[in-house]
C-alpha positions, 0 to 999 in steps of 0.5 A, a space after each residue: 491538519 486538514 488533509 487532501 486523500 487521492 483516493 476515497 474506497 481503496 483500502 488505506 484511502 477508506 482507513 484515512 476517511 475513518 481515522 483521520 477525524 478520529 486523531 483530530 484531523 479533517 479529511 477530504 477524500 477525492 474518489 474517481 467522481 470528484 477528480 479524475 486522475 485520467 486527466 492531465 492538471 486533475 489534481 492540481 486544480 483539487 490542491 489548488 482549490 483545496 488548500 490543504 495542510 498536507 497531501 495523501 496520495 492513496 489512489 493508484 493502479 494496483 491490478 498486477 496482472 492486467 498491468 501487464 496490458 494496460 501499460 498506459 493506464 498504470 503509467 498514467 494513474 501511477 506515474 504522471 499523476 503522483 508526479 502532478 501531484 507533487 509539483 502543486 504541493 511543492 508550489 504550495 510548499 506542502 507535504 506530500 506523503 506518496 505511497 508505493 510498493 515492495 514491487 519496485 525490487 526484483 526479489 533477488 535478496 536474502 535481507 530486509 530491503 532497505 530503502 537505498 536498495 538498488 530497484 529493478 522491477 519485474 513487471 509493469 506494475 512495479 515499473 510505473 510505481 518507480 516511475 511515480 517514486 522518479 517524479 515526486 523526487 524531482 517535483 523538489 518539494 518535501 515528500 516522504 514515498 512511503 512503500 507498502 507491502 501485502 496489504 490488507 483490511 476489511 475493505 476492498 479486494 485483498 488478500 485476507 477477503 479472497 482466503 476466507 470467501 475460498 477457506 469457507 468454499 474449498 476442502 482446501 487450499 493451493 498457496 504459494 509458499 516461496 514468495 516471502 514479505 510482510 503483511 500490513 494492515 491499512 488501519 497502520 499505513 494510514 496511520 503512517 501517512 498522518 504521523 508523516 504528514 505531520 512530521 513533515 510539516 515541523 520538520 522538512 529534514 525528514 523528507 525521503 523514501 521509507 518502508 514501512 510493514 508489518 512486523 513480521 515476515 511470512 510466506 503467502 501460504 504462511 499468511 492463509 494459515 494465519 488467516 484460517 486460524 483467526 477465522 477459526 476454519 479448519 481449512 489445510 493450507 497445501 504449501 506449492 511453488 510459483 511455478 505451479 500458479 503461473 500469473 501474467 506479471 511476475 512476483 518478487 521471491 523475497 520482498 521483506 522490507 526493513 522498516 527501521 527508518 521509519 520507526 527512527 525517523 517517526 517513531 512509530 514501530 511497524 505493527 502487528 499483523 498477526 494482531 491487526 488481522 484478527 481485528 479484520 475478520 472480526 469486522 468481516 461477515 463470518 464465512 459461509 461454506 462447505 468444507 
């Protein structure tokens, strides 16, 4: 397939760029230098002139906390552009595979969501991540909304780089432990998206919204402790509560995804996480410090 990534050094984006050739597929990545998704018609013009077989969508405003004051701009970037994009595939009559987030859920259950779950975001981020899910469903072309949670890879700023770089610093670590989800490594999710895309293309039935994640479900501080162990660092995880991190945007308690419908409808089981994150800090620099 020859595939169109929004997004070029964003986590899945950079995964997308490696294991798309690998699986026999032609990749071309926009970044921000060669489509400013600023500008109204940006992504348009890049399909239109791309022709592509399908169309990823890997690039978005993922700031949680400066969200919160930077409405506009994450509106923009994660609700009129996916929206924009939506509408030139299905004029071509492409397939749109749009990525969003467990965010879009107040994190008031006590069960996997699944993706007929009512949505009730906490913040400006989760909110503009809904409003792209609202508009790639209206475009009415074939689109699979893909939602992510946590995750992580040895790119970019995440969760699993930010633990290492302060396991190897700090005698210890503060992490919150009453928020729960699963990790999902970016190598999986890009994969996702190019088994999407191409199920879409045979069949168009397959259409909808999907959740897709790791395996298994754990807590923040659960995750820095798996973290530390894959590193090998001795580092103590102290166990706290939300209340004792206050951040600017508020974060679901519980934001599980149940993945089952992708599996059934792709057939590509959710990951290990546990597995995919020992490959991580094997590709990562080994952390440096003082424990």
């Amino acid at each position: 397939m020859r595939v169109l990534v929004f997004g070029s050094n964003g986590q899945v984006a950079r995964e997308l760029r490696r294991r798309g050739p690998e699986a026999g597929h032609d990749i071309i990545a926009l970044g921000r230098d060669d489509c400013d998704l600023m500008q109204a018609g940006a992504a348009k013009v890049a399909i239109d002139k791309t022709k592509p077989d399908a169309v990823i969508n890997a690039s978005a405003y993922t700031a949680v906390d400066k969200a919160e004051s930077e409405r506009d701009t994450a509106m923009r970037l994660n609700g009129a552009a996916p929206g924009e994009m939506a509408v030139a595939c299905a004029a071509l009559g492409v397939p749109f595979i749009h990525f969003s987030t467990d965010y879009v859920f107040d994190g008031a259950g006590s069960r996997p969501y699944r993706e007929d779950d009512p949505v009730a975001p906490l913040g400006a981020y989760g909110e503009t991540k809904l409003e792209g899910e609202r508009r790639v469903k209206e475009a009415g072309g074939v689109f699979a909304i893909v939602r992510l949670s946590w995750v992580f890879s040895a790119h970019g700023a995440n969760f699993v780089k930010t633990m290492l770089r302060v396991g190897a610093e700090r005698p210890s670590l503060r992490v919150v432990a009453d928020q729960r989800g699963k990790p999902t490594p970016a190598t999986s999710a890009a994969e996702a998206a190019l088994v999407a895309a191409k199920a879409l293309r045979a069949d168009a039935g397959k259409a909808g919204v999907y959740h897709f994640a790791g395996d298994e479900e754990t807590s923040w501080a659960g995750f820095a402790e798996a973290i530390m162990g894959a590193a090998n660092l001795p580092t103590p995880v102290e166990h706290i509560e939300t209340k004792d991190y206050p951040t600017p945007a508020k974060r679901p308690a519980y934001s599980v995804l149940d993945t089952r419908k992708f599996e059934q409808a792709f057939g590509m089981k959710a990951p290990s996480w546990r597995s995919e994150l020992k490959e991580v800090v094997r590709e990562l620099p080994a952390p440096t410090g003082e424990n």
